[in-house]
Short mmCIF file of the C-alpha atoms (twelve columns), coordinates in Angstrom:
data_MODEL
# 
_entry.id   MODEL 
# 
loop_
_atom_site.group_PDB 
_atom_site.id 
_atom_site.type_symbol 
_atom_site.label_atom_id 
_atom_site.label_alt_id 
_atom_site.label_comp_id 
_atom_site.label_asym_id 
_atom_site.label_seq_id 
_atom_site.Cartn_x 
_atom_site.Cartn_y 
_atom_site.Cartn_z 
_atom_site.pdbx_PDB_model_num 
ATOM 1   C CA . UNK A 1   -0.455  -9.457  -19.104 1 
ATOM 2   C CA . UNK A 2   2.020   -10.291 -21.744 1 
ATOM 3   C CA . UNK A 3   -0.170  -11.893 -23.858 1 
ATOM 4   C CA . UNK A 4   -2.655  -9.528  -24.648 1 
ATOM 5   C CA . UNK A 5   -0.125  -6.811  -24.722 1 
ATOM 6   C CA . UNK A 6   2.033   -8.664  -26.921 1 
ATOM 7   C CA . UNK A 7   -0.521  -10.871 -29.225 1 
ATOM 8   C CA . UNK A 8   -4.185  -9.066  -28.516 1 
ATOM 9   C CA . UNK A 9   -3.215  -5.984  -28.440 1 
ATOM 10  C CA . UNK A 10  -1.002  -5.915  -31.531 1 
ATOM 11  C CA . UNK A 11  -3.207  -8.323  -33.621 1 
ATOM 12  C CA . UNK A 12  -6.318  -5.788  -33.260 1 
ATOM 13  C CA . UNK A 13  -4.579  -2.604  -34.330 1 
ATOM 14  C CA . UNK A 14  -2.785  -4.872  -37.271 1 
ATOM 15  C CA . UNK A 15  -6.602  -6.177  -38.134 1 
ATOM 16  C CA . UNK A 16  -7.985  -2.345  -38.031 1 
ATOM 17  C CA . UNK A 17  -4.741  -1.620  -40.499 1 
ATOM 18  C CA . UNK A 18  -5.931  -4.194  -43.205 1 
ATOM 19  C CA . UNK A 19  -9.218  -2.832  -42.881 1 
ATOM 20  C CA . UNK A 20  -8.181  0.871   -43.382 1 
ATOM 21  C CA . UNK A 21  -5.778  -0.644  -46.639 1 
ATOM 22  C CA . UNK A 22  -8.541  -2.233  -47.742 1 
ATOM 23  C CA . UNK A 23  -10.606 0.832   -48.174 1 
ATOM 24  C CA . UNK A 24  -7.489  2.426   -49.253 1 
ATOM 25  C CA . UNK A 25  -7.141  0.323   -52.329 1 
ATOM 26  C CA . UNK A 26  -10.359 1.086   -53.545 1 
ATOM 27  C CA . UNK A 27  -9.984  5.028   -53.151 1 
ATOM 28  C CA . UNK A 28  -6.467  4.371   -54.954 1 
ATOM 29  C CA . UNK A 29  -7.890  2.988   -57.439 1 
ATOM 30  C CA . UNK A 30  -10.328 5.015   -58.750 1 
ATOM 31  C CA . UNK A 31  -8.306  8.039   -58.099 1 
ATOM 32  C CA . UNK A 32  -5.683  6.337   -60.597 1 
ATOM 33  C CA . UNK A 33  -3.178  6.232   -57.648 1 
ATOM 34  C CA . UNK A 34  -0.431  3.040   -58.745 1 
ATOM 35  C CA . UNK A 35  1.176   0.923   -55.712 1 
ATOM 36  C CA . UNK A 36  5.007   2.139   -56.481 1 
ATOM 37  C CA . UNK A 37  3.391   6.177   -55.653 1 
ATOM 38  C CA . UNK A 38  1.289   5.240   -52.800 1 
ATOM 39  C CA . UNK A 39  4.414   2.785   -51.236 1 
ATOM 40  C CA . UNK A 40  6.526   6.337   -51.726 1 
ATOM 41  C CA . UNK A 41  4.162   8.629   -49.881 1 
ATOM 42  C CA . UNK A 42  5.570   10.300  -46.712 1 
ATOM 43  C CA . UNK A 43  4.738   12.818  -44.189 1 
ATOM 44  C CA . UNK A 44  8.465   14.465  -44.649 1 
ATOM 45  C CA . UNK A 45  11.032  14.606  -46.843 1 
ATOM 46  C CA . UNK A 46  13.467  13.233  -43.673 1 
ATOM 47  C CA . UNK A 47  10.534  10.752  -42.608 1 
ATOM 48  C CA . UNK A 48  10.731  6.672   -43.896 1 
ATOM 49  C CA . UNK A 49  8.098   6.004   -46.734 1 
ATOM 50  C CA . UNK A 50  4.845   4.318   -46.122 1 
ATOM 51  C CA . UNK A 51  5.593   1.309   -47.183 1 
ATOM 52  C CA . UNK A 52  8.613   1.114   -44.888 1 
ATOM 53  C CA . UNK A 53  6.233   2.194   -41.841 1 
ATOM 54  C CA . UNK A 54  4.288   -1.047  -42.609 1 
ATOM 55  C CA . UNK A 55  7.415   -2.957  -42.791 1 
ATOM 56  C CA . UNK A 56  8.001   -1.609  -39.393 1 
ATOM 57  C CA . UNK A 57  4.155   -2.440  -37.803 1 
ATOM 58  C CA . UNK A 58  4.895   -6.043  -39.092 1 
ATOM 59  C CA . UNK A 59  8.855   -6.205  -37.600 1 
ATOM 60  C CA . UNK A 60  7.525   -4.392  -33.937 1 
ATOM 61  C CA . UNK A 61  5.072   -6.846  -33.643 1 
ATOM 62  C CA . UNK A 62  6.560   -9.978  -34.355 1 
ATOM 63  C CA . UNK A 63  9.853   -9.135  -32.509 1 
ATOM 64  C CA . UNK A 64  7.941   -8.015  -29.138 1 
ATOM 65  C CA . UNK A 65  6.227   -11.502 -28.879 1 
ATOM 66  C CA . UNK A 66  9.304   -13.236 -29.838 1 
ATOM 67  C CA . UNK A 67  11.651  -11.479 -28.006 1 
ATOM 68  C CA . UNK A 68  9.457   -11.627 -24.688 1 
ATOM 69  C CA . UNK A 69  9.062   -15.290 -25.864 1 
ATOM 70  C CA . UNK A 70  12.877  -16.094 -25.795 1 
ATOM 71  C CA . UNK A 71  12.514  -17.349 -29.179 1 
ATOM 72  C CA . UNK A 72  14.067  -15.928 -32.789 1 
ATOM 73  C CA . UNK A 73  11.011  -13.852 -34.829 1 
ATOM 74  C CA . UNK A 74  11.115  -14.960 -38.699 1 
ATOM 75  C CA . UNK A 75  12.762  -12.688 -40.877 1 
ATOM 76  C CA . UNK A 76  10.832  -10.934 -43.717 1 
ATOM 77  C CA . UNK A 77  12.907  -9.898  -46.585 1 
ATOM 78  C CA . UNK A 78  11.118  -5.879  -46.845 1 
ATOM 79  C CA . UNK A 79  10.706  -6.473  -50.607 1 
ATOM 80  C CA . UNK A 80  7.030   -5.611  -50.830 1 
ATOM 81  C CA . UNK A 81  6.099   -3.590  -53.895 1 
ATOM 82  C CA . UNK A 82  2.601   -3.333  -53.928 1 
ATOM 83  C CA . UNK A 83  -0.644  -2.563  -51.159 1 
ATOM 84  C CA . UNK A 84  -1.666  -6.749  -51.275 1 
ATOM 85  C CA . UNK A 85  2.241   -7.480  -50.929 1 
ATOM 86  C CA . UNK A 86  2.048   -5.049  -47.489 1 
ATOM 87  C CA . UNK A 87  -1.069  -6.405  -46.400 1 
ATOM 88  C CA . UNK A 88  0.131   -10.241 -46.740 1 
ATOM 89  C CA . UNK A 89  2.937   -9.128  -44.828 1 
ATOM 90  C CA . UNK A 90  0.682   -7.992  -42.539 1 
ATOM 91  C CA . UNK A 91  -1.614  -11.329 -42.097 1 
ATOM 92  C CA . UNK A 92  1.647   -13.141 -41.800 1 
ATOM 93  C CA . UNK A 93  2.553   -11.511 -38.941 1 
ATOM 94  C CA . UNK A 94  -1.263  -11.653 -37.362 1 
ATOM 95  C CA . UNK A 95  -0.484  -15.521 -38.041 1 
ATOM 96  C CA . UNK A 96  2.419   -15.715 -36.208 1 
ATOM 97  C CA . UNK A 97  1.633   -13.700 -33.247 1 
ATOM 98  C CA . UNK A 98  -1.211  -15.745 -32.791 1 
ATOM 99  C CA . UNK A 99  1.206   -19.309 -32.485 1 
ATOM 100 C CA . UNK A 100 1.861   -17.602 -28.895 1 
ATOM 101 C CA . UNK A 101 0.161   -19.135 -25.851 1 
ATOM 102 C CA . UNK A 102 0.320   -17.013 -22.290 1 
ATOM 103 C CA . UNK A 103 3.231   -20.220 -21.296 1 
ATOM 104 C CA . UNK A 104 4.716   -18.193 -24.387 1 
ATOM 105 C CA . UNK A 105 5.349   -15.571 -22.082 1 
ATOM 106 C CA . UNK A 106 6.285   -17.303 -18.469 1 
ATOM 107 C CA . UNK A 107 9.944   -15.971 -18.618 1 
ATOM 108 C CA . UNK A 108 9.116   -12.744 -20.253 1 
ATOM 109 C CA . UNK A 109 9.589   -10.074 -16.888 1 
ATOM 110 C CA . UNK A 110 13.576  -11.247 -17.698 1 
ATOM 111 C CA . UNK A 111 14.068  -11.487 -21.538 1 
ATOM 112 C CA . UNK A 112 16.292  -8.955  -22.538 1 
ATOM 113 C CA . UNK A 113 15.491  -7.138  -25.910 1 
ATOM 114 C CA . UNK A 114 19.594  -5.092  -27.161 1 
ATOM 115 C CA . UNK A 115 19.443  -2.420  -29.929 1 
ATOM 116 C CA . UNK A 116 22.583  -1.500  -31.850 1 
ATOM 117 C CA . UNK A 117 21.396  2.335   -31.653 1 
ATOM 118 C CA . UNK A 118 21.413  1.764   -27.645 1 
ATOM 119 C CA . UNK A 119 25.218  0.264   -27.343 1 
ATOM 120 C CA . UNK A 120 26.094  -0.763  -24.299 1 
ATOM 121 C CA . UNK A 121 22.894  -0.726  -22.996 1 
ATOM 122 C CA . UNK A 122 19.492  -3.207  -22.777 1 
ATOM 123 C CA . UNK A 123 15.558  -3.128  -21.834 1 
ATOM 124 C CA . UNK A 124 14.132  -6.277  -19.532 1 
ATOM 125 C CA . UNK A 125 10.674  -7.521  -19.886 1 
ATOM 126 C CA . UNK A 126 7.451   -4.527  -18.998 1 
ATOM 127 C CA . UNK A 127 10.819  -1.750  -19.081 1 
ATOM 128 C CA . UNK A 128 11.137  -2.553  -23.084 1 
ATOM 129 C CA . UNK A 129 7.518   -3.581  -23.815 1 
ATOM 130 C CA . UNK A 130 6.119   -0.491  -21.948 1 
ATOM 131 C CA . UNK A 131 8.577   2.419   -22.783 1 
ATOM 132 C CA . UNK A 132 10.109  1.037   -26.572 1 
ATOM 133 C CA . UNK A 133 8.155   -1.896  -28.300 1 
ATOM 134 C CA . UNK A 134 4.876   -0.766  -27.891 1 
ATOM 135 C CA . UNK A 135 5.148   2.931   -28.543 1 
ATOM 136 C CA . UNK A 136 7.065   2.697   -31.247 1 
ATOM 137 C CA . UNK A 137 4.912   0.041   -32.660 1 
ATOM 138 C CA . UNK A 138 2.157   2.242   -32.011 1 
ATOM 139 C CA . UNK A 139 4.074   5.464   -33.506 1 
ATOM 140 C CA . UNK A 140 4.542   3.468   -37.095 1 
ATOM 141 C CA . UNK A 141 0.859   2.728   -37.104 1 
ATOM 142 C CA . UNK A 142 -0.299  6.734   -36.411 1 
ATOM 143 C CA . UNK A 143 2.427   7.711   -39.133 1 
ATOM 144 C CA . UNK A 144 0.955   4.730   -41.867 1 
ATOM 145 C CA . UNK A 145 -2.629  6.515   -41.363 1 
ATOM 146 C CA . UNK A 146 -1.220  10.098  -41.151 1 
ATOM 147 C CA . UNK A 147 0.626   9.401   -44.034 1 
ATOM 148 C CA . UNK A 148 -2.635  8.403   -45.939 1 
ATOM 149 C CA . UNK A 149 -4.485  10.839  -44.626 1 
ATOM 150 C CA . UNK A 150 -2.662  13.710  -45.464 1 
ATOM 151 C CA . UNK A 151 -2.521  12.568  -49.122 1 
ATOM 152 C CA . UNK A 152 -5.998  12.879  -49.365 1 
ATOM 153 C CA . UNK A 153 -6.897  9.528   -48.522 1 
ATOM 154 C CA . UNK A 154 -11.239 9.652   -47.100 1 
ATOM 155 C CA . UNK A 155 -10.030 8.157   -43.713 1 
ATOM 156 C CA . UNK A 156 -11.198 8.551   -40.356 1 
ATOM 157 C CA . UNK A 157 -10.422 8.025   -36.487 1 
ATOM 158 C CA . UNK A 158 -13.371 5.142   -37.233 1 
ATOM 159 C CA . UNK A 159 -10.892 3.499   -39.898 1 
ATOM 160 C CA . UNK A 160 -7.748  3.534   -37.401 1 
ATOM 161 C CA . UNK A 161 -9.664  2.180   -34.261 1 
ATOM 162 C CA . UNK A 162 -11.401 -0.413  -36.616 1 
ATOM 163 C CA . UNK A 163 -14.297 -2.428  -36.322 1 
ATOM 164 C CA . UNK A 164 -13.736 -4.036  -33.583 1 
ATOM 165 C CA . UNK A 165 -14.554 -2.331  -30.528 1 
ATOM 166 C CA . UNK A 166 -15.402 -3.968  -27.391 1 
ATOM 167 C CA . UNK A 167 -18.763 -2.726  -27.061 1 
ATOM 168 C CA . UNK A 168 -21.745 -4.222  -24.840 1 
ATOM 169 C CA . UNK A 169 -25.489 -3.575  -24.925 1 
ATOM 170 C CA . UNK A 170 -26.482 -1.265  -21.296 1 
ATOM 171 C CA . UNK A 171 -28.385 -4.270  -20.529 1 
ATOM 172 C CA . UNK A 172 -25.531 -6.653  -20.860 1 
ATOM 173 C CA . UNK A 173 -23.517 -7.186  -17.167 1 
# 
């Protein structure tokens, strides 16, 4: 269970992101849109930029599997100043999820994942994966494509699930 919630799981919706950048890029391009505006976009004046939700995907992802994994995540310095900078970031990260094996995971129902903005307090094992890690991973990835999307961006639900979708033929069993 771990494993594909903490390496499948993220890895797809991280894959479907690059994707969506990718046609991003292009669309930036020729609407003369430079990296240092599109990093800046946001959804709010109060909300973190879009460059900073990417930062964000990339640090959920790699600190679930490590954390659940008992061992220290790498640290990314949150410099990234351009879309291929972000989406680097983001293959590094599919990269590094994906040194995890399910024996990754055999001590994960106890590893304890502590939050300075939760003092005094800590999340075990499914409790932090299923009520903190993976929503709020999954709340920085909405915001990234909101945030493109309302800026006129020609996204679609299509672009955020991504291509690949675990479809079979009717015939298949």
């Amino acid at each position: 269970m771990f494993y594909q919630t903490l390496v499948t799981l993220p890895t797809l919706r991280m894959k479907a992101l690059l994707s969506l950048l990718e046609k991003v890029k292009i669309q930036a391009s020729e609407k003369g849109i430079d990296d240092a505006t599109l990093l800046e976009y946001r959804l709010a004046p109060d909300m973190l930029p879009f460059a900073r939700q990417i930062q964000i995907v990339s640090d959920n992802a790699k600190w679930m599997a490590s954390r659940m994994a008992w061992v220290e995540a790498p640290k990314y310095e949150d410099n990234e100043k351009t879309l291929d900078e972000l989406m680097t970031r983001l293959e590094k990260t599919i990269a590094y999820i994906a040194t995890f094996t399910e024996e990754s995971f055999q001590n994960a129902k106890n590893a304890e994942a502590r939050f300075s903005w939760f003092p005094g307090k800590k999340m075990v094992g499914e409790g932090y994966v299923f009520t903190y890690g993976l929503p709020n991973f999954f709340f920085h990835v909405v915001t990234a494509y909101d945030i493109l999307r309302h800026n006129g961006f020609q996204i679609g639900k299509s672009d955020y699930i991504g291509d690949e979708i675990a479809l079979l033929d009717d015939t298949d069993s």
